[in-house]
N, C-alpha and C positions, 0 to 999 in steps of 0.2 A: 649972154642971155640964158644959155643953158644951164650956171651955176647959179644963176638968181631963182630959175624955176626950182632945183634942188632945197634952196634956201627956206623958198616959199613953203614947200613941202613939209621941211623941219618944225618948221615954225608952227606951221600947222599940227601935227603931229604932236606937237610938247605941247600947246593951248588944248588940246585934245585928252591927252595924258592927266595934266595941271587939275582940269578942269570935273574930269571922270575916276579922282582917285581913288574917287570912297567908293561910286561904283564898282570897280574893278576888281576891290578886294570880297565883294561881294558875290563875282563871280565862280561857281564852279566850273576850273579849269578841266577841261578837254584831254585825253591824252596820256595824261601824268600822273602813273602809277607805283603807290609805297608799299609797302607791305600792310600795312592796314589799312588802304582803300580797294586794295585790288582783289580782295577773295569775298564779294558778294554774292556769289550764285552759286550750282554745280558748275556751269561750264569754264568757269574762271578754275577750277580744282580742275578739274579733266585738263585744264590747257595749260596748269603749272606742273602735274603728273607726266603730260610731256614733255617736259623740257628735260628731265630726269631722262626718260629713254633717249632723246636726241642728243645724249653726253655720249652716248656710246658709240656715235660715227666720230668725235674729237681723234685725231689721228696721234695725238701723245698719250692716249688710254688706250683703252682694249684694240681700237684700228691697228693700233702700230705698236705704239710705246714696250705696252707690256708683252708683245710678243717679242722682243730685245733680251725680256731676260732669259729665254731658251736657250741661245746662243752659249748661254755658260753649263751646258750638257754635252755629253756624247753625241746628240741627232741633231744637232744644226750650225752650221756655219756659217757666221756673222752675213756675208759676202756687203755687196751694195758698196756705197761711198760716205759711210758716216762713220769718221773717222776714231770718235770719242770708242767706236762698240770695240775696237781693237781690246782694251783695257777691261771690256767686261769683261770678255772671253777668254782673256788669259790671266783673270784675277789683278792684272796691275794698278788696278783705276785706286785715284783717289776722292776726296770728299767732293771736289771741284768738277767732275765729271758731269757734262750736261747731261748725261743720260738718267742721271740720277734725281736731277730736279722734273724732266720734261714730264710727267704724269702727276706730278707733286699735286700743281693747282687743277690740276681736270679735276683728281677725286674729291679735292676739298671743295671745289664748286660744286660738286655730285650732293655731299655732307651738305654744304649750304642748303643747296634749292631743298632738300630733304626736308630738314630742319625748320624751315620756314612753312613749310607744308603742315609738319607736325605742329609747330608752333599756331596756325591760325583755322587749321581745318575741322577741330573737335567741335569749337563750338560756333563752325557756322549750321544754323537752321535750313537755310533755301538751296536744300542736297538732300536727297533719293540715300534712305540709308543703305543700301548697295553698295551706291557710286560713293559715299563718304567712306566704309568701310575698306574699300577695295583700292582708293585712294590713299588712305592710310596708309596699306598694307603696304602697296607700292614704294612710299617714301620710306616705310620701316627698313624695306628689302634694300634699297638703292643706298641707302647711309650705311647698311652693312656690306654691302657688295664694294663700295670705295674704299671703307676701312678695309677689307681684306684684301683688297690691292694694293694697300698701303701696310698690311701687316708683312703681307709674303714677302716682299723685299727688305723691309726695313724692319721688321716686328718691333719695339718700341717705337711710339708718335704721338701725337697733340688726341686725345680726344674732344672732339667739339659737336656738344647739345642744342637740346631747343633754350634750355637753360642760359645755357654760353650766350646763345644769340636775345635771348631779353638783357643781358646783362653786356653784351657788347663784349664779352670774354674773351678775344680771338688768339693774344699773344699767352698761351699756356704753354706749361714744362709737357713732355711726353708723360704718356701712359707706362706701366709695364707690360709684360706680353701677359699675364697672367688678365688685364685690367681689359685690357686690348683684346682677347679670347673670350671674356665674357660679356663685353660690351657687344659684339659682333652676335654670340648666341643670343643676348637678348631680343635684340633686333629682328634678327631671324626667327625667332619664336614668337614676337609678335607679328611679323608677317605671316607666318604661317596662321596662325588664328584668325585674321582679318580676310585674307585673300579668297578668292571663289575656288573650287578644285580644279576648272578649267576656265580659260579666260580666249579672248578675241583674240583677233592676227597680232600681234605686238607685242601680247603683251605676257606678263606672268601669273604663275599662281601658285596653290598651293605646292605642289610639284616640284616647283623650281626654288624655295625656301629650302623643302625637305631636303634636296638633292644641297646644298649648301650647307646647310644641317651637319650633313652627314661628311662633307669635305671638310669641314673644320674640326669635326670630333676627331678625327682621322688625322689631322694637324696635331690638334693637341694633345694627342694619345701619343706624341712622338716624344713628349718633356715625361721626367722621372713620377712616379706614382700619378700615373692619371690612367691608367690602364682601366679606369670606372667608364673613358669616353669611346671604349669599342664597343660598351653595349649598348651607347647611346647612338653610335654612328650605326648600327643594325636596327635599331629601331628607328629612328630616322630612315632608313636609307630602304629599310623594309617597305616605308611609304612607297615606293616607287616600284620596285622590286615584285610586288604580290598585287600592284595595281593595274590594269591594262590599260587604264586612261594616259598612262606613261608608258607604253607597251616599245618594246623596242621596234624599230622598221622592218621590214623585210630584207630589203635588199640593203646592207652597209652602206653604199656609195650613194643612196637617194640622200642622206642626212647634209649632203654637199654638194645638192643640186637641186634645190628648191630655189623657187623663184617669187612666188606669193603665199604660198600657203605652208606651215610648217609641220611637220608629222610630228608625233606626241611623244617620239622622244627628244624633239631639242625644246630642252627644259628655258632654253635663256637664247636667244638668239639677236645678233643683228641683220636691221635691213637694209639694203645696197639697194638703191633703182638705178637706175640710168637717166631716169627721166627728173629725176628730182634728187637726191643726197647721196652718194656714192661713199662708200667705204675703200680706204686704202690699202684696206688689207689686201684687197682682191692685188692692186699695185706691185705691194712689197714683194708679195709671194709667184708673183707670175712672171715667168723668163723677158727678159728685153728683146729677144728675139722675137718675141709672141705678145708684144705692148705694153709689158710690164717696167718694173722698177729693178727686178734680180737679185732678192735681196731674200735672205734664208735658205740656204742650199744643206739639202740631207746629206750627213755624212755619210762614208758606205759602212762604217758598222752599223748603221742602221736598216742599208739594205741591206745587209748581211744578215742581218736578222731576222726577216722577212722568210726568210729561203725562198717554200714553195708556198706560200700563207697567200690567199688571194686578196687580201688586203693591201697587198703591195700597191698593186698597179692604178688601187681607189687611192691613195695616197701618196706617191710620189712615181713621176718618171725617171726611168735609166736609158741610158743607151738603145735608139732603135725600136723603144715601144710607138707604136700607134699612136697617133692623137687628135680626135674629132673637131676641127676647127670650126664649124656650123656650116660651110657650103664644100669642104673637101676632108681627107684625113691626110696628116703629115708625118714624117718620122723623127722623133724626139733625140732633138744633137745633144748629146753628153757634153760636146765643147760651150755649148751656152752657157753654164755652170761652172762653176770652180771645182766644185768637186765631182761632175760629172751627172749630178740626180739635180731636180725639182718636186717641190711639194704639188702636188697638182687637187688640193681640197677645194679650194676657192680660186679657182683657175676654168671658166667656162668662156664660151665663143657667141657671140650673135650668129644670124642666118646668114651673115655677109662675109664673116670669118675677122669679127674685131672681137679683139676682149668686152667681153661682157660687166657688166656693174649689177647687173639684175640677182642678185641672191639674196640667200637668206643664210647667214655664218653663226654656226652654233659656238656658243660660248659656254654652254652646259648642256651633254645628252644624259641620258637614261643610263647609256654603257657602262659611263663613268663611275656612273653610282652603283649598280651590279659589283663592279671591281671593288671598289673602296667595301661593302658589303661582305665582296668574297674574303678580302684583305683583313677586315678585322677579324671574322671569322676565324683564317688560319691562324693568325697572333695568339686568340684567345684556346682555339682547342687543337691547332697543330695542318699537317699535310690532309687531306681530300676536307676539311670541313668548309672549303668553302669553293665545294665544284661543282654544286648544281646553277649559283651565278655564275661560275667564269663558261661554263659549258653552253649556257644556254649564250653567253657573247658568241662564245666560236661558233656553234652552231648554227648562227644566223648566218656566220663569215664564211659558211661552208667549210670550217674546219673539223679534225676529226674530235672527237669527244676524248676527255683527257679524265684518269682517274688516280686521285691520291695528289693532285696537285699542290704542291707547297711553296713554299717563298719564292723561288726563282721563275716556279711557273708563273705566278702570280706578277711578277716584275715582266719578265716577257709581256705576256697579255696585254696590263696597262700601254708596255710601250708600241706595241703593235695596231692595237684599236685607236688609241689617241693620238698616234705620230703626227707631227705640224700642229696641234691644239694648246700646246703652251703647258704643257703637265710637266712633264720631261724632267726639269730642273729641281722643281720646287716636292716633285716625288723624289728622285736622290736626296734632298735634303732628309726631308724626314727618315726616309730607310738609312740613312746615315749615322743618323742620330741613335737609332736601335741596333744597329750594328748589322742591317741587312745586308748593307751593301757598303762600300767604302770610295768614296766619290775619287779622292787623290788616285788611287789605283785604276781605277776608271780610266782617268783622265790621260792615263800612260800609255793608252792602246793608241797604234798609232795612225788608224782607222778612224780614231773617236776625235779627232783632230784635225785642223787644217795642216797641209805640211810646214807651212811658214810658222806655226806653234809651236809645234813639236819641241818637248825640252822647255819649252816657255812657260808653260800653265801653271799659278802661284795657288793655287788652293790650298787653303789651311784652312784647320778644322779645329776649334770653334768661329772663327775670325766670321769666316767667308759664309757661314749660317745664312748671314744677314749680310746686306750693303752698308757701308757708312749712309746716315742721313745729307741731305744736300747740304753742302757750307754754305748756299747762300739764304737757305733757312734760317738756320743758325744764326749767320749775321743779320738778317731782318729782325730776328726774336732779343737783340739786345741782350744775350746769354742768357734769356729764361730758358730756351730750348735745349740740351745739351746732345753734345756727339753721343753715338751708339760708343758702348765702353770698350768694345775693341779694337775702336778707329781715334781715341783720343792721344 
């Protein structure tokens, strides 16, 4: 009885279907949206502009992924249980290494949604020219922020347009770095034109273009005759510098303890709730003993570094400091850790004493950009020409004011004010590359190491610049794509 009622049903259902077909096609379906039915309004751009910022809680991007490549510096040690990071950290890894693919598609989805943004949002009408403009800018800034997480490790890679995507382009050979450097500044230059100078809770603006501006000129002032992009990374970077809408904080350690609202120097920040989207970072970086993951532990030449700097104790735990847990304070076991420290930037407590999700994690401050400012500076006119930036950094650190500052101060500083921020590595790179500093020697302190490395760490220079690209790139791309030349 009960498979005759089914039957009945069917039957029904197809005389229904049979009978309504021409109807049907006639219908505007509900729901089911292309790329060119879905951007009729402003709020259809606002709510595809978010999708852009909500790539940046993906835990294989900026959450997690890309703070992996520190680990291949003197200030952090892999720890955790992901086995592949072994191979970053001591240069063994080859093309097959999953650490190598896992950020691959966040940023090319980042390039996508961008893309499609630029691709349909010029000529919609029914948009506040504001909200188009500043949309825009958004998408401009977000397709260059991917591409530069895709240059730093890999520098050759696919470039892909609004072009590409009318054209269905997707399987291309890499760019060059040269192609790949200027693709990014365009980008960023037309963010900066479109963007408002200050923007709402979330979001970016002119500020946070400049300050990116100003990190890539400073990138590509490390390749032979380009020393034309120091004066462009001071003017850029000037934007910020002689601005107070970008004014540094008061107190250093506020920049890593916001909860809703962010001060005007975190240029780019992510948002953590508790109540709604949580970032990993907060995870990786915060002890297991304290609800965490346990995953990036300071090395001690980095507290070593530190000496008496009060930046220390805003950035990483030792042995027996203090630590406010929201309803008690506890003292910090050194044996949590492998090497004895924890990063403690993105490391806060509810009122009940659980880790917290509630922050706001800066991905670009103000500071960074004073340094890079001071840093071209010195390159171009030698020791103190660039100690009215780095003094006014200390100064805020409560440190004492330094005069004649030259290259090494300059290297200090960066690694002092950004410790745990993901700069670390890809700053050796380039002073590498100028002969500031020399990474292999570096890597021989036996401080700047896990003890189980020690004697292990393969760094070669030119090789290790860059990562091989993912092999299973490669193999999707049917050899259009080819290896970086010094992984073939």
């Amino acid at each position: 009885m009960k498979n005759n009622r089914i039957l009945t049903v069917i039957l029904l259902c197809l005389l229904w279907v049979v009978s309504s077909c021409d109807d049907l096609l006639d219908i505007d379906v509900k729901g089911q949206y292309t790329e060119e039915n879905y951007f009729k309004n402003e709020q259809s751009v606002v709510d595809a502009v978010t999708g852009l910022y909500g790539i940046l809680i993906a835990e294989d991007f900026v959450a997690h992924g890309d703070y992996t490549w520190d680990i291949a510096s003197d200030d952090v040690y892999r720890a955790g249980d992901h086995s592949e990071d072994e191979a970053i950290e001591t240069f063994t890894f080859d093309a097959s290494n999953p650490q190598l693919s896992a950020g691959w598609t966040w940023k090319y989805e980042m390039v996508s949604r961008a893309n499609i943004i630029l691709t349909h949002v010029p000529g919609l009408s029914d948009i506040s020219p504001e909200i188009k403009d500043r949309s825009l800018g958004e998408a401009y800034f977000f397709r260059a922020f991917a591409n530069w997480w895709l240059y730093l490790p890999y520098g050759e890679f696919p470039l892909l347009t609004q072009e590409d995507v009318a054209n269905a382009n997707y399987n291309k050979p890499k760019a060059s770095i040269e192609e790949v450097l200027q693709a990014i500044e365009q980008d960023l230059q037309a963010a900066e034109e479109l963007l408002p100078a200050t923007s709402g809770a979330g979001r970016i603006n002119k500020g946070t273009a400049w300050a990116y501006l100003t990190q890539l000129y400073m990138h590509w002032a490390s390749y032979p005759d380009n020393d034309s992009k120091l004066d462009l990374a001071i003017q850029s970077g000037e934007h910020i510098t002689t601005n107070t809408t970008y004014k540094l904080a008061d107190n250093f350690q506020d920049n890593f303890r916001q909860k809703t609202t962010a001060l005007p120097e975190m240029l780019l920040y992510v948002t953590s709730s508790q109540a709604w989207r949580n970032s990993s970072t907060i995870y990786y970086f915060s002890p297991r003993t304290l609800g965490g993951w346990n995953f990036f532990h300071p090395m001690k030449s980095l507290f070593d570094a530190f000496g008496d700097d009060s930046r220390r104790l805003a950035s990483m735990w030792s042995d027996g400091d203090m630590i406010d847990v929201g309803n008690t304070k506890v003292g910090y076991d050194g044996n949590s850790s492998e090497t004895g420290y924890h990063f403690n930037k993105y490391t806060t407590f509810t009122p009940e004493g659980k880790l917290s999700f509630d922050l706001l994690i800066p991905l670009m401050r103000s500071s960074d950009v004073y340094l890079l400012v001071a840093e071209a500076k010195i390159r171009k006119a030698g020791a103190g020409a660039g100690d009215a930036e780095i003094n006014l950094v200390r100064t805020r650190a409560h440190a004492r004011p330094i005069s004649g500052a030259d290259k090494d101060d300059l290297i200090l500083e960066r690694r002092l004010e950004l410790a745990g921020e993901n700069r670390r590595f890809f700053d050796l790179i380039r002073w590498d590359k100028i002969g500031w500093v020399d990474i292999a020697e570096i890597l021989k302190n036996p401080d700047a190491v896990y003890h189980t490395d020690r004697n292990r760490i393969n760094f070669s220079k030119p090789k290790h610049y860059f990562f091989p690209l993912p092999q299973v790139e490669i193999d999707k791309s049917g050899g259009v794509l080819e290896q970086n030349q010094n992984y073939k």
